[in-house]
C-alpha positions, 0 to 999 in steps of 0.5 A: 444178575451175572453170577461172575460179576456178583463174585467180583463185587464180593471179592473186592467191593471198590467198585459196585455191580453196575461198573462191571456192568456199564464196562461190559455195555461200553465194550459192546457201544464201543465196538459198534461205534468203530464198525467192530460189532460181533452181528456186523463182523466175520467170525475172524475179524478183529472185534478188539478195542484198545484202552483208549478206544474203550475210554472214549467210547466208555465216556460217550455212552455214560454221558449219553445214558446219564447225561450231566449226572455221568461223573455223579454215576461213576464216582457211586461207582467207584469209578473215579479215574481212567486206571479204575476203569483198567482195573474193572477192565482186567478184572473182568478178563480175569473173569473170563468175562472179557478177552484180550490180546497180547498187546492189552495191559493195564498201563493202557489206562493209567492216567489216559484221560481226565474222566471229569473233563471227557463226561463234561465234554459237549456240555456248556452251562450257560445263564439264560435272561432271568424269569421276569416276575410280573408285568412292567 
């Protein structure tokens, strides 16, 4: 376990150990999905992702890793809205655990995107023909 995030845990417990986590994974999914990955980039490349880029890449990787479960995952969390994640977010660059540019604040975040709608994205429950019981 990362000691840094073990202390943000017990700092303020809103938010479980795998949050901080996930957030960190999302960074490293998020940057590789937009061709930002630190192996793939020169050392003076811009690796940065934005608020929105993080949501979004945030969002594929749950539902990729838990599938329906995802908004499940995340409300065990603490997770429940796009601010929540600003929050672990900047916690995390308070931390030292994370870095930031100049442009980056909190308000990238702040009702950016419905979190239920995005994780149920790409899914469609249907009903197929019911079982048949016995012959006919």
């Amino acid at each position: 376990m990362d000691p840094t995030i073990l202390k943000l845990v017990r700092d303020d417990p809103r938010y479980a150990y795998e949050a901080y986590e996930f957030v960190c994974e999302a960074v490293t999914h998020t940057q590789d999905r937009l061709g930002r990955s630190a192996a793939g980039a020169a050392e003076d490349e811009d690796r940065h992702v934005s608020g929105g880029e993080l949501l979004r890449g945030a969002c594929e990787l749950a539902v990729r890793e838990f599938g329906l479960m995802a908004p499940v995952v995340f409300r065990r969390w603490g997770v429940r809205t796009s601010d929540d994640f600003g929050e672990l977010v900047f916690r995390l660059i308070a931390a030292r655990r994370l870095s930031k540019s100049d442009d980056d604040d909190p308000a990238d975040f702040r009702d950016a995107l419905d979190l239920n709608k995005a994780l149920a994205e790409g899914f469609e429950l249907t009903l197929g023909e019911p079982a048949r019981r016995g012959k006919r």
